[in-house]
N, C-alpha and C positions, 0 to 999 in steps of 0.2 A: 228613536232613542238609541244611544248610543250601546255598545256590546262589550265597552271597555268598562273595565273594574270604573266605579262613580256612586252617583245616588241613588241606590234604588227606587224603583217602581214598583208597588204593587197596586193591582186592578181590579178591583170587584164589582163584575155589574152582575145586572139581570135590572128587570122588572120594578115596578112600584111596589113595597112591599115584599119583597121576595126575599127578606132576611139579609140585607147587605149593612144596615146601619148595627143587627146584631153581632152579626160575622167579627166588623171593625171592632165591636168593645169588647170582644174575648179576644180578638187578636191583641189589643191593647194591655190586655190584663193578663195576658202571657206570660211568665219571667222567662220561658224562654223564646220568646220573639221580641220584648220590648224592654229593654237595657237606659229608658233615661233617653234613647235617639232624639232630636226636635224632630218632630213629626208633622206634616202639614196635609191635614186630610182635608182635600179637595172635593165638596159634596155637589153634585148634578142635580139632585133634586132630593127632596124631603117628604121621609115618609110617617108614620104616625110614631116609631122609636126614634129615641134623641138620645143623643153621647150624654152620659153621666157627664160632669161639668168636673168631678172630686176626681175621675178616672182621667179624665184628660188634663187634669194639671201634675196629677200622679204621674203621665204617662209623658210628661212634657209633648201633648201632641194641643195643637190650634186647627180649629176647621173654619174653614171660609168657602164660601157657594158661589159657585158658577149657575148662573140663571140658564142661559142658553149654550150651543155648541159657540157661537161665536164668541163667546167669553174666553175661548182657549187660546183666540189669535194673538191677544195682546195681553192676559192676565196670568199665565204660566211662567214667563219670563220674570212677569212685576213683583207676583208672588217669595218666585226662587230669590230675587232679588232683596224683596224686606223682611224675609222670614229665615235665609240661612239655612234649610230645613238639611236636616242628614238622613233623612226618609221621606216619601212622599207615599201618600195613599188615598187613592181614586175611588168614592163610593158612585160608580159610574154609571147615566142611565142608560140603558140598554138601546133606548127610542134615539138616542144620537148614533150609534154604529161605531165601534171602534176604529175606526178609517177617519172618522174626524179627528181623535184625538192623535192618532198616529201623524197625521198631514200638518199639525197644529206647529209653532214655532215653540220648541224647549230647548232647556239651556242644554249643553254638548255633553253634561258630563249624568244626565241624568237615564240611568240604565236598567232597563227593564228585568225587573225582578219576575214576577208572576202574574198568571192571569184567571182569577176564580170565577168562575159564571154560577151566581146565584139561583137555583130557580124553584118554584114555589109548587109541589110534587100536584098541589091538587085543580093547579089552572094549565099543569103544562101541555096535555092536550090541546085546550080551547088556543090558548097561545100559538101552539105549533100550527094549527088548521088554519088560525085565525090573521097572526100575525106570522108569520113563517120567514120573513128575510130576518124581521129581529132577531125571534127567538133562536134562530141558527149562527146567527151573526158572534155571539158569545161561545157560540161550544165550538164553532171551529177552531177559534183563536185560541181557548184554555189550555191552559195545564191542570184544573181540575175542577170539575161540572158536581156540584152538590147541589142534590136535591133535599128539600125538608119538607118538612109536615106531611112526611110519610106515615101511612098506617097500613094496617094488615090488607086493606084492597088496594094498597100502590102495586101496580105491575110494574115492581124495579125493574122483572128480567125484559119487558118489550123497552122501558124508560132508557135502559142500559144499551141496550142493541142501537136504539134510535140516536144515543148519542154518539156511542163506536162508530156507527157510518160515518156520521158527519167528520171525527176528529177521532182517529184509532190509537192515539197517541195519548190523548190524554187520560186521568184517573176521574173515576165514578167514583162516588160515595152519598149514602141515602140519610139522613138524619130521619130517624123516629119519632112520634109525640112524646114516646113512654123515657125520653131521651137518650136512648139507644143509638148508635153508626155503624151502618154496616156498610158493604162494598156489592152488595146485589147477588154477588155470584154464586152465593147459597141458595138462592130463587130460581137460579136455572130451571128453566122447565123446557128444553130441547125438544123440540115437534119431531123427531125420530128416532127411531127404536137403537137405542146405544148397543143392545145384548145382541144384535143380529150380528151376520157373518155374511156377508159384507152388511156395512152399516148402508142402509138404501137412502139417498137424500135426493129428495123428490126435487122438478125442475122448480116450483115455486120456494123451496127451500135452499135452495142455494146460497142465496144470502147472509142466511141465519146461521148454518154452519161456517162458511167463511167467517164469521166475524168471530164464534165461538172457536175455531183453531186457530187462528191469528194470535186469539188471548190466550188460550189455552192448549198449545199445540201437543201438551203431554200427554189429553183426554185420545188424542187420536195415531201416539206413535205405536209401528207397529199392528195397526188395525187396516184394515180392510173397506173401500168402500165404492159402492155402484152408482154413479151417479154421468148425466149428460153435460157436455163442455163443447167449446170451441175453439179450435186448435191454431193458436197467435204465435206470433214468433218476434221476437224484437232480437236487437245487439247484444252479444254478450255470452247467447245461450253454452251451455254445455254440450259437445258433439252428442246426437242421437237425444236431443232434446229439444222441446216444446212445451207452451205454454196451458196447462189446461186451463180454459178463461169462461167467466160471463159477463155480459155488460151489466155494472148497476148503476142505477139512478142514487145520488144523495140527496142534496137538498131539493134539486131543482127537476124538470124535463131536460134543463140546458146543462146541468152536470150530471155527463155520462161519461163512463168511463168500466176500463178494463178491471177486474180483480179474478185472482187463481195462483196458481202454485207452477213450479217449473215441474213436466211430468217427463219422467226419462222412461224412453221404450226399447227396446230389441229387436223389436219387427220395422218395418219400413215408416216415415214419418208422415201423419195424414198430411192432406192436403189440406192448404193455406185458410184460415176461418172456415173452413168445413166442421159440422158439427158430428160429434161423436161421444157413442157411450161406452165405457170402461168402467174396468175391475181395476182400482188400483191398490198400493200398499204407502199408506203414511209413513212417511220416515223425518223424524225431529232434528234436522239439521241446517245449516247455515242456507240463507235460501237468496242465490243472486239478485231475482229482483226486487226481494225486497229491502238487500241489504243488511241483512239480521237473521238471529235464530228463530225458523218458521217450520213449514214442512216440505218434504218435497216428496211427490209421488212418483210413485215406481209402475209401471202399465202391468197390468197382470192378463189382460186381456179387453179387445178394443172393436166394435161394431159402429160403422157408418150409423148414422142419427138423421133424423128431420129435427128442422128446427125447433126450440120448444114454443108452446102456445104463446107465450109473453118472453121477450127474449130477452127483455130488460129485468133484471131480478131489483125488490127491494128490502129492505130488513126490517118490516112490521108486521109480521106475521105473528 
């Protein structure tokens, strides 16, 4: 889809039932999202809500269904074609993979607006275990993962962490029964002790704090913290710098990769992926690699390491 000012795109999948046909009819009954645009909501499949019929002549939107993914090869064009639409809106299902409809032929001027992943707070477990290309297939891609049918035993903050891994980019937000929204982050329940001096974060924990400074780098400027790393080095660094790193696992075994902070020291630089524990000191500023305001640590003191039990860290703890 095109990146040039055109027709927007929005995209809402997830699941059967996972809230995507409600999502559209408050999007619809917006006034401030829905202005009169010809609206052409494109439905993948059908679940047990149905578009008000008063709302959609109100909202000047038409839906028309795509049975299968092959339907996008020649019906996205035919549609743009007899329908003139000045908005388009994807109730998308998730069992097709976003990669089909990307690969699919649409017209040039039609440009991707947004991408919400639906998903249904009380199956997302089973889903992830069960189905796991799908259900990841959505939060990578989003700009914002809403879960609902949350209630007081939804673990937003593992829900929350689990989608961070996948997609650190995008916005979390929880819907309630009691219809309440929140964003998770009052649920923090952090696996280690914030009040110590240094903050000690265990090798299985790695993860869980990375993800938590990333989002919240302010909880940790200024602070102190003991923890084991592996000393990376890529292009770019800053003289008397190095990368304190761990390898994590995301979705997959087959996606691994690096995450950490650029660690600046004063003493001589370890050696290359040697593993090492340190005293460092958080500091909230611009952070090379990752391009943005993050943290970067300062060595306070550094002892040779074995490596740890599992070297690959995850964020479900």
């Amino acid at each position: 889809m095109s990146e040039a000012a055109g027709i927007p795109v929005y995209i809402i999948t997830g699941f059967l039932d996972s809230g995507k046909t409600k999502f559209i009819n408050e999007m619809l009954g917006d006034p401030g999202f829905s202005e009169g645009e010809r609206t052409l909501i494109l439905r993948c499949e059908q679940g047990e809500e149905e578009y008000d019929p008063k709302l959609l002549k109100a909202a000047n939107a038409i839906v028309r269904d795509l049975d299968e993914p092959e339907d996008m090869q020649e019906k996205l064009i035919r549609y743009d074609k007899e329908f003139r639409p000045e908005r388009i809106i994807f109730e998308y299902n998730a069992t097709w993979m976003l990669s089909a409809l990307y690969d699919a032929p649409k017209p040039e001027d039609w440009e991707l607006a947004q991408i919400v992943d639906m998903i249904d707070a009380s199956t997302f477990e089973v889903y992830l275990t069960n189905m796991r290309t799908f259900m990841t297939d959505g939060i990578n891609e989003a700009d914002l993962v809403l879960f609902n049918r949350c209630d007081e035993n939804t673990p937003k903050s593992r829900f929350r962490r689990t989608a961070k891994a996948l997609n650190n980019t995008t916005r979390v937000y929880f819907d309630n029964l009691d219809g309440t929204t929140d964003d998770g982050v009052s649920d923090e329940d952090l696996p280690y002790d914030m009040s110590a001096d240094p903050i000690v974060i265990p090798d299985d924990l790695f993860g869980i704090w990375y993800l938590d400074s990333m989002e919240h780098p302010e909880r940790y400027d200024g602070r102190r913290l003991k923890m084991k790393g592996q000393a990376v080095y890529t292009k770019g660094l800053p003289n008397k710098c190095y990368v304190f790193s761990r390898l994590a696992m995301t979705c997959c075994a087959a996606d691994i990769g690096g995450i950490g902070y650029v660690c600046r020291t004063s003493d001589k630089l370890p050696d290359r992926n040697t593993y090492v524990e340190a005293v460092v000191k958080a500091e909230r500023a611009f952070s090379p690699i990752h391009n943005r305001e993050a943290l970067i640590l300062v060595e306070q003191s550094r002892t040779p390491a074995e490596k740890p039990a599992e070297e690959v860290v995850t964020f479900n703890n």
